[in-house]
BAFI-3210 file (N, C-alpha, C; in Angstrom, 3 decimals, decimal comma, padded with zeros to 6 digits):
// residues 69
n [1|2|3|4|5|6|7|8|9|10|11|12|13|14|15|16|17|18|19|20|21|22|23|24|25|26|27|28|29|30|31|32|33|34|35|36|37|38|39|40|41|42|43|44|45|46|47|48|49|50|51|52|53|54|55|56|57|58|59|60|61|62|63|64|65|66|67|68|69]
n.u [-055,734|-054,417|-053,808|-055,135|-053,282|-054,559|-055,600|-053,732|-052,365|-054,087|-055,320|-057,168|-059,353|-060,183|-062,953|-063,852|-063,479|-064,172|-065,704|-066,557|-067,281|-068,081|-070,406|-070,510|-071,169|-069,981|-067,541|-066,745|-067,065|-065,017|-062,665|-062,510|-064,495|-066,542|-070,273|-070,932|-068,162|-067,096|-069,192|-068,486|-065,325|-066,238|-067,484|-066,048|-063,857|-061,825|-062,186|-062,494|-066,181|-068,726|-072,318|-075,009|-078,375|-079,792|-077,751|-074,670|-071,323|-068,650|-065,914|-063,651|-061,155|-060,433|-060,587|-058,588|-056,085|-056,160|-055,607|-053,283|-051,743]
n.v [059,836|063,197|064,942|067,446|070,503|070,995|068,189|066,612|067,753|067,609|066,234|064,846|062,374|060,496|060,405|063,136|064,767|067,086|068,598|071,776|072,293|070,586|068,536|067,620|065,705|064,434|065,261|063,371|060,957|060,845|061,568|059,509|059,443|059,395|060,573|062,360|062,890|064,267|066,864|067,580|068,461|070,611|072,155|072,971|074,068|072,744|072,477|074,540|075,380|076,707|078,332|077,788|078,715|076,215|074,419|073,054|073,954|072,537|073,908|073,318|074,238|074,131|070,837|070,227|071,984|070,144|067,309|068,214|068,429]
n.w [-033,125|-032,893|-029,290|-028,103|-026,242|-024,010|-023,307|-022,869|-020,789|-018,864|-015,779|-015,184|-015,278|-018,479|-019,395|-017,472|-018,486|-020,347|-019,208|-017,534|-015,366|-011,739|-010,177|-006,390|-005,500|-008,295|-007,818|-005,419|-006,802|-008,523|-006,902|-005,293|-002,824|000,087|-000,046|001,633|002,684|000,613|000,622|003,105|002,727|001,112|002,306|004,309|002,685|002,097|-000,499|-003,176|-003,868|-005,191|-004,673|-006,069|-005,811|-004,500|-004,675|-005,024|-007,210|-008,025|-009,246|-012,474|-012,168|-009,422|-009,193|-010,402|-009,374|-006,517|-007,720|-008,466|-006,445]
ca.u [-056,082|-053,323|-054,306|-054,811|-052,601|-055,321|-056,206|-051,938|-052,117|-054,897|-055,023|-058,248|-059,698|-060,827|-064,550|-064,230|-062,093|-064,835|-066,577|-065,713|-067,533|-068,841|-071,668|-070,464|-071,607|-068,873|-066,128|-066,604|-066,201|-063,535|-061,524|-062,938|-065,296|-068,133|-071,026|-070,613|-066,801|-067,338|-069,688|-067,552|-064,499|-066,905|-067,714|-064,662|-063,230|-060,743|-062,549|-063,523|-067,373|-069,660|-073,251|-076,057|-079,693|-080,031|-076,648|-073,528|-070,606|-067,226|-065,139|-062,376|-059,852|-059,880|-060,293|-057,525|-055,576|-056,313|-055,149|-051,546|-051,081]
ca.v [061,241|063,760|065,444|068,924|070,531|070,691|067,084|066,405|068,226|067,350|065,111|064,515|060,973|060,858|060,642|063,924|066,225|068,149|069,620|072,736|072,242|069,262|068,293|067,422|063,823|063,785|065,270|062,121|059,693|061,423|061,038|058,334|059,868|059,235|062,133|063,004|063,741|065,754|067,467|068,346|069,446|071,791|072,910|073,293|074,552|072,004|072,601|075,591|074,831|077,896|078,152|078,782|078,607|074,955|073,772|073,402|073,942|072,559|074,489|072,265|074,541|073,736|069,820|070,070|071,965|069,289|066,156|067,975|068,744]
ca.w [-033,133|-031,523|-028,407|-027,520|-025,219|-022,681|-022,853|-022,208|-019,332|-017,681|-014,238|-014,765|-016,146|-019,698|-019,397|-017,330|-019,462|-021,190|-018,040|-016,337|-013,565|-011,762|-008,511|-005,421|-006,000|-009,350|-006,966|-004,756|-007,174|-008,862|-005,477|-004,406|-001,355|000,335|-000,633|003,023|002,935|-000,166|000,938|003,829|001,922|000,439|003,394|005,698|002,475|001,223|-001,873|-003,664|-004,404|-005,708|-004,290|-007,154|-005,117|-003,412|-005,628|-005,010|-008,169|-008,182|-010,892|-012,845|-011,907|-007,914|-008,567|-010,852|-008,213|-005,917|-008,196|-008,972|-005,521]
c.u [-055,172|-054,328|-054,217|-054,105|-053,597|-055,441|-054,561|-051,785|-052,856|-054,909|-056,299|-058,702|-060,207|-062,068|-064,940|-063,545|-062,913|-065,607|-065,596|-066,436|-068,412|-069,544|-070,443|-070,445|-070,086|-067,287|-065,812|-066,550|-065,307|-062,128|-061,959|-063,813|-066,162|-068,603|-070,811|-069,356|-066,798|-067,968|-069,096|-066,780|-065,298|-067,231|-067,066|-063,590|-062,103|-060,674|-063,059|-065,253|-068,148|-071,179|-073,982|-077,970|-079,043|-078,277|-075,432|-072,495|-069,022|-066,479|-063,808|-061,069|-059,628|-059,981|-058,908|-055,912|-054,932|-055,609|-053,553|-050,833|-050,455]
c.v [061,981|064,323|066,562|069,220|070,576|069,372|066,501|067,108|068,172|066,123|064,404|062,872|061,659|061,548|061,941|065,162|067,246|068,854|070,722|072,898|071,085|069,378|067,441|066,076|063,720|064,049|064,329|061,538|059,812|061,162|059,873|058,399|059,462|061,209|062,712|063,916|064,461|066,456|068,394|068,741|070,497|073,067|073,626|074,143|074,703|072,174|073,948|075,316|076,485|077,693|078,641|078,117|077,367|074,163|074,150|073,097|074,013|073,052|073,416|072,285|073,934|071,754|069,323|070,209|070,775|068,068|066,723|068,364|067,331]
c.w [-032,150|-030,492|-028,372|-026,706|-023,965|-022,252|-022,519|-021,334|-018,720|-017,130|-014,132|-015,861|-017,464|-019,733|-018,364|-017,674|-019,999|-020,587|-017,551|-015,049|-012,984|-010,120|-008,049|-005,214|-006,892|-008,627|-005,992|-005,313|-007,497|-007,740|-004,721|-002,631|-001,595|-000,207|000,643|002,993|001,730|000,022|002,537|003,544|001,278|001,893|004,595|004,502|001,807|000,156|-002,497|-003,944|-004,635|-005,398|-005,449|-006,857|-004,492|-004,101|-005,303|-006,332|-007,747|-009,399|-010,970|-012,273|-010,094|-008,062|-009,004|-009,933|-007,319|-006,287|-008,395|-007,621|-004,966]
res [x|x|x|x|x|x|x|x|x|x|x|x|x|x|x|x|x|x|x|x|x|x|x|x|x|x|x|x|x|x|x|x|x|x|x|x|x|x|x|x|x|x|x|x|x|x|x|x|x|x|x|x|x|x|x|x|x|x|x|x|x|x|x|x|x|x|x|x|x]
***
């Protein structure tokens, strides 16, 4: 099956290609962190994260960012 041009340009693993935005938790395994140090890049900033009540939201575009830097 060909690929879309999104799925050829994205940095991101397979099994998380179809999200646009992922928890705090999925941005640590994704990089391989503890929930702690993601939760500190969120917090110091490293990371974009979006607050919605008790929740924190990583958007695709900043982990993407992140992986082509």
């Amino acid at each position: 099956m060909p690929q879309s041009q999104d799925e050829a340009t994205s940095t991101l693993p397979a099994k998380w290609r179809d999200r646009a935005t992922f928890s705090v938790e999925e941005f640590a395994q994704i990089f391989g962190l503890s929930r702690n140090s993601a939760y500190a890049a969120a917090a110091n900033g490293t990371v974009t994260a979006v607050r919605i009540g008790r929740r924190l939201i990583i958007p695709r575009a900043a982990i993407e960012r992140l992986l082509a830097a």
